[in-house]
C-alpha positions as a printed Julia matrix, in Angstrom:
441×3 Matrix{Float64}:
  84.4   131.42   88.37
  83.69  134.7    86.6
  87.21  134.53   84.59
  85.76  130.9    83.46
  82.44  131.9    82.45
  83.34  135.36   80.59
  85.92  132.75   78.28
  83.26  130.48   77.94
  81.21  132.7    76.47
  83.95  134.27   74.31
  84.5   130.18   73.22
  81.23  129.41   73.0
  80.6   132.91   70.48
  84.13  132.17   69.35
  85.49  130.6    65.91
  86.09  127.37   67.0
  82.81  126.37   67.49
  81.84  127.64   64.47
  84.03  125.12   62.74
  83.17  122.37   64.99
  79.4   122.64   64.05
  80.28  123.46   60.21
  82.55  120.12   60.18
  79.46  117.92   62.13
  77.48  118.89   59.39
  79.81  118.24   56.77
  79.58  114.82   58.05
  76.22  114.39   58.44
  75.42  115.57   55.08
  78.2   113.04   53.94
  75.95  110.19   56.22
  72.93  111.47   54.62
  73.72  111.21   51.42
  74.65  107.33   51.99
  71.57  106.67   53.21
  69.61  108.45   50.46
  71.44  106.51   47.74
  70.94  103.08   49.95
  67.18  103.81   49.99
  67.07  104.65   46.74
  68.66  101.61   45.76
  66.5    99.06   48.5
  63.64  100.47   48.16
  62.74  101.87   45.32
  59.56  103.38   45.37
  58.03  101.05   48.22
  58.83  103.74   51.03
  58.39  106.96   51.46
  62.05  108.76   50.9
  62.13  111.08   54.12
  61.5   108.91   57.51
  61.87  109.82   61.38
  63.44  113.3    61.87
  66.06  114.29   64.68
  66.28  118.0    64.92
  69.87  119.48   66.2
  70.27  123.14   67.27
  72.35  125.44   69.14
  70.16  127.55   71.39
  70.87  131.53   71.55
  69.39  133.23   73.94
  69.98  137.2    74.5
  68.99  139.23   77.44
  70.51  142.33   79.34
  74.15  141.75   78.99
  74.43  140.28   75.31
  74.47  137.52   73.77
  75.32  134.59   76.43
  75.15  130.32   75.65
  71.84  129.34   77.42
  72.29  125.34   76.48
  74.83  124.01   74.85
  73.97  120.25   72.98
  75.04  118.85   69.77
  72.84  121.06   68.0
  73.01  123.36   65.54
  70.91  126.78   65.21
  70.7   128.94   61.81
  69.59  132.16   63.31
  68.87  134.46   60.2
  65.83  135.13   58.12
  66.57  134.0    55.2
  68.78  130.54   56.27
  67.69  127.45   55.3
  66.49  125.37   58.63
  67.62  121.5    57.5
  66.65  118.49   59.55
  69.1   115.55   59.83
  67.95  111.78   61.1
  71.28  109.99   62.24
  70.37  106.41   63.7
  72.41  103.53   64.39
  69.78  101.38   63.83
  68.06  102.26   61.16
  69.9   103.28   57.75
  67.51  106.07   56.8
  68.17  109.43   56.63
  65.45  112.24   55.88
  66.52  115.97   54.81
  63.49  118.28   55.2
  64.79  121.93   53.62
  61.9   124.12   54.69
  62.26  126.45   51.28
  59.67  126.68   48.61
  62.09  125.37   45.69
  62.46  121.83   48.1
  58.38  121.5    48.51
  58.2   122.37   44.59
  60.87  119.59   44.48
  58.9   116.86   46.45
  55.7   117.76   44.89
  56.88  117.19   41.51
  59.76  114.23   42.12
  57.58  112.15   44.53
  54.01  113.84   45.33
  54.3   115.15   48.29
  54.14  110.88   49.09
  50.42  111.46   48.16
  49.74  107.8    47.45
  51.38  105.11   46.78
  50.28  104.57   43.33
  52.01  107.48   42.19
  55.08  106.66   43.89
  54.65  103.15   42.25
  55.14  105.02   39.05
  58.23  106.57   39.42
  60.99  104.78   37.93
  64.89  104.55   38.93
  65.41  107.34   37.01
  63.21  109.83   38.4
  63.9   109.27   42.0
  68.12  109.44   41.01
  67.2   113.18   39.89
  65.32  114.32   42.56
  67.91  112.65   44.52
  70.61  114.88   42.96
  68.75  118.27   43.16
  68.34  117.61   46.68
  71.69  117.04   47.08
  72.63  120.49   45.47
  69.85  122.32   47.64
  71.55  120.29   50.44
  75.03  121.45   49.44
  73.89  125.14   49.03
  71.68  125.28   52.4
  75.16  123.63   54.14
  77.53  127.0    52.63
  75.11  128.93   53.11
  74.75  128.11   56.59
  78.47  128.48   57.54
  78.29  131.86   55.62
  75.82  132.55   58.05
  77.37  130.63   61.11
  80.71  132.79   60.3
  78.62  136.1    60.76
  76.98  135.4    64.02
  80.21  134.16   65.02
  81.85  137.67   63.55
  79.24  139.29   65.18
  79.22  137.84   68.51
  83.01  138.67   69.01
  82.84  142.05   67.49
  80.14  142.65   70.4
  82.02  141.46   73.07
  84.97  143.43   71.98
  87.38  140.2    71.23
  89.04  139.68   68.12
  86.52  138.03   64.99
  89.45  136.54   63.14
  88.21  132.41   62.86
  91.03  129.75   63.84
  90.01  127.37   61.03
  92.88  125.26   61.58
  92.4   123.96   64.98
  91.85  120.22   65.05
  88.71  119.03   65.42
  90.0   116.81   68.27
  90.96  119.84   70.51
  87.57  121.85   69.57
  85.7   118.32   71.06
  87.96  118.78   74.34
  87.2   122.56   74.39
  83.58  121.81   73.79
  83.24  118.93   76.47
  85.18  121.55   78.86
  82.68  123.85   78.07
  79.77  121.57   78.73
  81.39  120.79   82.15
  82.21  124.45   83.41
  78.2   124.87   82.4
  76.95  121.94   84.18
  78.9   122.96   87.53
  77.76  126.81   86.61
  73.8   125.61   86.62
  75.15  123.4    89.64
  76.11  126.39   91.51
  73.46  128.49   90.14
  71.1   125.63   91.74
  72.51  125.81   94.83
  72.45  129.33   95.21
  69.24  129.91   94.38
  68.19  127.45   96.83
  70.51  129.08   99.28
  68.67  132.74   98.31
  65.19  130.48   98.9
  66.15  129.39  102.39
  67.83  132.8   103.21
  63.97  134.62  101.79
  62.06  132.44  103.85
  64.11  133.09  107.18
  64.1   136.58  106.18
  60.37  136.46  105.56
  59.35  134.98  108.85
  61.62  137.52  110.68
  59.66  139.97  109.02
  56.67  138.5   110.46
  57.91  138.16  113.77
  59.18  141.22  113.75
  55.82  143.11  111.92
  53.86  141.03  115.31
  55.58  142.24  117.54
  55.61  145.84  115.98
  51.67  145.64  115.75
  51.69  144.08  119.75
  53.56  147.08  120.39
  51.45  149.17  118.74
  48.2   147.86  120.36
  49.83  148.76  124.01
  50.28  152.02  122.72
  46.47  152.46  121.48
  45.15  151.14  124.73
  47.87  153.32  126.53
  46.47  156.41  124.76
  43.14  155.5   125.11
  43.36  154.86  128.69
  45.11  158.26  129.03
  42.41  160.1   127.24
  39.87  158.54  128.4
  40.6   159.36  132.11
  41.48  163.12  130.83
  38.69  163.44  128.89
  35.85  161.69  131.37
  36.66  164.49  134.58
  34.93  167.12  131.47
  32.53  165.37  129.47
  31.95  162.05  131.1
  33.19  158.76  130.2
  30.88  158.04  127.46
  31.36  160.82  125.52
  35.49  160.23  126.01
  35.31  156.91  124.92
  33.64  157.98  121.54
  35.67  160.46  120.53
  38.96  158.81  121.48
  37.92  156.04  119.6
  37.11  158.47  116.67
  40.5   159.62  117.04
  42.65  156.33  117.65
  40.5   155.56  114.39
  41.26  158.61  112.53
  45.1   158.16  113.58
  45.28  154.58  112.39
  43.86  155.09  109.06
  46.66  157.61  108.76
  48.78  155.66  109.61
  47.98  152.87  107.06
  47.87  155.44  104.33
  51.08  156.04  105.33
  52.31  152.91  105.15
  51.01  152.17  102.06
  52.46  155.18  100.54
  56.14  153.97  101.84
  55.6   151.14  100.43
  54.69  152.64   97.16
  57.62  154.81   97.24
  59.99  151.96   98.01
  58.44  150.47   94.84
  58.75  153.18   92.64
  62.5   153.38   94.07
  63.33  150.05   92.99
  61.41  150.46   89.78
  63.67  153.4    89.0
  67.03  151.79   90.05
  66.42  148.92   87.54
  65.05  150.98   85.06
  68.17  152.97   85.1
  70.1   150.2    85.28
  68.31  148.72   82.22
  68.63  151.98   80.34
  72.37  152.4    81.38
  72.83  148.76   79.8
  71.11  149.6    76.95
  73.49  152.14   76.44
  76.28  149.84   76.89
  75.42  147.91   74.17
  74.8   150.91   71.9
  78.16  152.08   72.32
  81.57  150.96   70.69
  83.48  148.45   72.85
  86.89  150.63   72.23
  84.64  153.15   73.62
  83.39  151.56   76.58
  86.79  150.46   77.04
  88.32  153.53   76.76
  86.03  154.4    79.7
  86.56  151.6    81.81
  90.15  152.86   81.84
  89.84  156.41   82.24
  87.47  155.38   85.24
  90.12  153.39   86.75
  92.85  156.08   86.35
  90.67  158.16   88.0
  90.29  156.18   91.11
  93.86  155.05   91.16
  94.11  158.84   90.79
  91.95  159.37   93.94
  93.84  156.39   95.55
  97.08  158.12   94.99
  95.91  161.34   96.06
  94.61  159.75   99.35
  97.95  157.97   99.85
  99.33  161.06   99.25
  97.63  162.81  102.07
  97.77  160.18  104.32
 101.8   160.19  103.46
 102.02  164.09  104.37
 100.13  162.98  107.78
 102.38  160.43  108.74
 105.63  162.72  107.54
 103.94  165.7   110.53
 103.09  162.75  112.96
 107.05  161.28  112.19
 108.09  165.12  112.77
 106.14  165.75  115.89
 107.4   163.0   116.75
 111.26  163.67  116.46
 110.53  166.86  118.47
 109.14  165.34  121.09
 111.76  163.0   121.38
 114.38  165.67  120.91
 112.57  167.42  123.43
 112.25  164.53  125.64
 116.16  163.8   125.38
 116.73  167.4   126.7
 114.79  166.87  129.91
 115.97  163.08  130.27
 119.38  164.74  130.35
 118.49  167.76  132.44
 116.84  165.27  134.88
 119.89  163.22  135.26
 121.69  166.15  135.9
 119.37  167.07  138.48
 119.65  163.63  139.99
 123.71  163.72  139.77
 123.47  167.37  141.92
 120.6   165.8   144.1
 122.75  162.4   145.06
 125.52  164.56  145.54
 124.18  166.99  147.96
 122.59  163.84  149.87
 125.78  162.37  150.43
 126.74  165.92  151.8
 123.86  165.97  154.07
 124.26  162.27  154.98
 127.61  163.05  156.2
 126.5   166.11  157.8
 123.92  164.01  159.79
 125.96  161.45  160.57
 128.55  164.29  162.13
 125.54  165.23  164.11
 124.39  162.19  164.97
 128.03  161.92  166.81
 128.1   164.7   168.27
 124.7   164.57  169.71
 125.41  161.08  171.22
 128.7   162.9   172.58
 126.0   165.34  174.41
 123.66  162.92  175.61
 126.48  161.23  177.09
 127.53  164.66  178.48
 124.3   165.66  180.08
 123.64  162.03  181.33
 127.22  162.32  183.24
 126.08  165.86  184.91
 122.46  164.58  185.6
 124.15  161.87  187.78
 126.65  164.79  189.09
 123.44  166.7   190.19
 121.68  163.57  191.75
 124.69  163.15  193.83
 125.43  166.95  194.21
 121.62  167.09  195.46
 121.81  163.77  197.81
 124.78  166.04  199.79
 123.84  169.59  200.33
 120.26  168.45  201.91
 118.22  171.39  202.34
 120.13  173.88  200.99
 119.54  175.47  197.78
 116.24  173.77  197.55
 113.8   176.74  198.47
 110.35  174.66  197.92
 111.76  172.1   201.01
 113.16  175.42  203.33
 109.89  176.83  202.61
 107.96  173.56  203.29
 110.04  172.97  206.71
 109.61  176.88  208.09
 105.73  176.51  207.19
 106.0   173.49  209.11
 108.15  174.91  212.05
 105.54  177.76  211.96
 103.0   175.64  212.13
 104.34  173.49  215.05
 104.44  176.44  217.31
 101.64  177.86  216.8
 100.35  174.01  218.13
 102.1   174.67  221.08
 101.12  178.14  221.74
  97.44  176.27  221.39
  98.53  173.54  223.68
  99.47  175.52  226.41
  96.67  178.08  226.22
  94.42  174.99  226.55
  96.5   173.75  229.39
  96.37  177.23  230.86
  92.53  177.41  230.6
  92.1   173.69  231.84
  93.44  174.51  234.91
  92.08  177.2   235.71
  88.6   175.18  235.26
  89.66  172.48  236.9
  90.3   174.9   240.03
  87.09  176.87  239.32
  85.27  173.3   239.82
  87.25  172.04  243.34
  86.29  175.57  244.72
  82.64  174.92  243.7
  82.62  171.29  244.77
  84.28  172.93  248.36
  81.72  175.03  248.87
């Protein structure tokens, strides 16, 4: 949309239009002067010669980036000084045409052909004649105001390219069909260009007012926050303050303080705000002033710079490239190494694993040898286990020392049980004789 605004402009301040305009009023001089000559002829005196006026312009408008097409109609502008500003009346209806040359030598001219239309008794008095030669010295004024307006319309147009830097040559023969379809093109890229400027600035509206009442929900809840604090600090003081001077006294002078503190702090505020002011102020100022300068300068100039500017960054960009390439070359380097590297113990480790699976299979075998001959053993010493079992079942008590030891503690025992037993019997009976000779006696 920027691409078909920027040739727009360079259209619209271009050559063709020029010659578009300077043709429409080569043809409405050409209508006007039919409809002088018919009034002249119909009337004759019994109307005034100028009627009903239909002014057409081109509006210009400059502001910070040149000269830009504000409204584009089927109008023209003269935009000099010393141009004659003409007035054309073109109506379907009516067959009247009025030329109104603001000049002193036209006024002179209608003061002495017709009065000024003063009466109508001196209008009454002036014959065929008369009006025919006014007639034709407006027609020369005409004819000189219409050059000298396209001598005029080919400067600004001259002008207008030469400050935008595009080339002033005119393309006078372009037909006038394809300037009308470059024109109504024009008029349409405008119309959706104020389209689109409409919408956007409603969009920036509706995006200032929901930015504007987050700033006030956020600048309530800031101040809410801000209260707590107060009341926090107040409290705080307060109790501090009322164990030395009493509560009274605290209260004052923390509210002294919290009042002292807040007018700071609205100075405070008031001087960011200032300062963000005088920021912006500046920024746009220097922007203005850096525009100005723009303008001031020569477009080959600005140009010029503009391109060194550009080389310069895709210097930068290059440069940045650059290093990033020399960082990726060390990172693809470190890289190989570690791979190389990584190779080397990948292939050391199979090695390894080679020796390793071989010496398992070694000690697999050599366990499984084992294995044999330790079931050969178990086998063994199971046989001569049940050779002892039996060997033991036959020899008894021999070679068993805890059972020959057992048996002569138990012969031991046994006869020293009889020695008892017959010691007892021995001692029985002599009581037992003891008592008959007692019982005898």
């Amino acid at each position: 949309m920027d691409t078909e605004t920027g040739n727009l402009e360079d259209s619209v301040r271009g050559t063709s239009e020029v010659d578009f305009i300077t043709k429409q009023m080569n043809n409405d001089g050409a209508n006007e002067l039919e409809a002088s000559e018919h009034t002249v002829s119909m009337e004759a005196g019994k109307e005034e010669l100028f009627d009903e006026k239909v002014t057409t312009s081109i509006v210009l408008t400059s502001d910070d980036d040149g000269v830009k097409m504000d409204e584009v109609t089927d109008k023209t502008l003269l935009p000099l000084e010393d141009s004659v500003v003409f007035e054309i009346n073109s109506s379907y209806n009516q067959e009247t045409s009025r030329l109104n040359l603001d000049t002193p030598e036209a006024e002179n001219q209608e003061e002495g052909g017709g009065g000024g239309g003063a009466s109508e008794e001196e209008t009454e008095d002036l014959n065929l004649e008369e009006y025919l030669q006014v007639l034709q010295q407006l027609q020369e004024q005409r004819e000189k105001a219409i050059q000298h307006s396209s001598r005029q319309q080919r400067k600004l147009a001259e002008y207008l390219c030469k400050k935008n830097g595009g080339d002033s040559r005119l393309e006078e023969d372009q037909p006038v069909a394809q300037q009308q379809q470059h024109y109504e093109k024009y008029i349409s890229v405008l119309s959706e260009l104020k389209q689109q400027i409409q919408a956007e600035s409603d969009m920036a509206q509706q995006e200032a007012e929901e930015l504007r009442v987050q700033s006030q929900e956020r600048l309530h809840q800031v101040e809410d926050e801000w209260r707590a604090l107060a009341a926090l600090k107040r409290e705080v003081c307060v109790s501090v303050l009322s164990r030395r001077v009493g509560r009274e006294a605290a209260e004052d002078r923390v509210h002294k303080a919290l009042m002292a503190e807040q007018l700071q702090q609205d100075q405070v505020n008031g001087l960011r705000l200032k300062s963000i002011q005088l920021q912006m102020k500046i920024h746009r100022l220097e922007e203005e002033l850096g525009d100005d300068d723009e303008k001031d300068r020569d477009p080959l100039l600005i140009q010029f710079e503009k391109l060194q500017t550009e080389r310069l960054e895709r210097k930068r960009l290059e440069e940045k490239q650059n290093e990033e390439v020399s960082k990726l070359q060390k990172k693809i380097l470190s890289s190989l190494e570690i791979i190389s590297y990584t190779k080397n113990n990948l292939q050391r480790s199979k090695m390894e694993v080679q020796t390793k699976k071989k010496q398992l299979a070694e000690l697999e075998a050599e366990v499984e040898r084992r294995r044999e001959h330790l079931s050969k053993t178990k086998q063994v010493s199971n046989n001569l286990h049940r050779h002892n079992g039996r060997l033991k079942e036959q020899r008894g008590l021999l070679g068993n020392r805890l059972l020959l030891q057992d048996f002569e503690d138990t012969v031991d025992a046994s006869e020293y049980l009889e020695e008892q037993l017959e010691s007892l019997k021995s001692r029985h009976a002599e009581v037992y004789r003891g008592r008959r000779c007692w019982k005898n006696e």
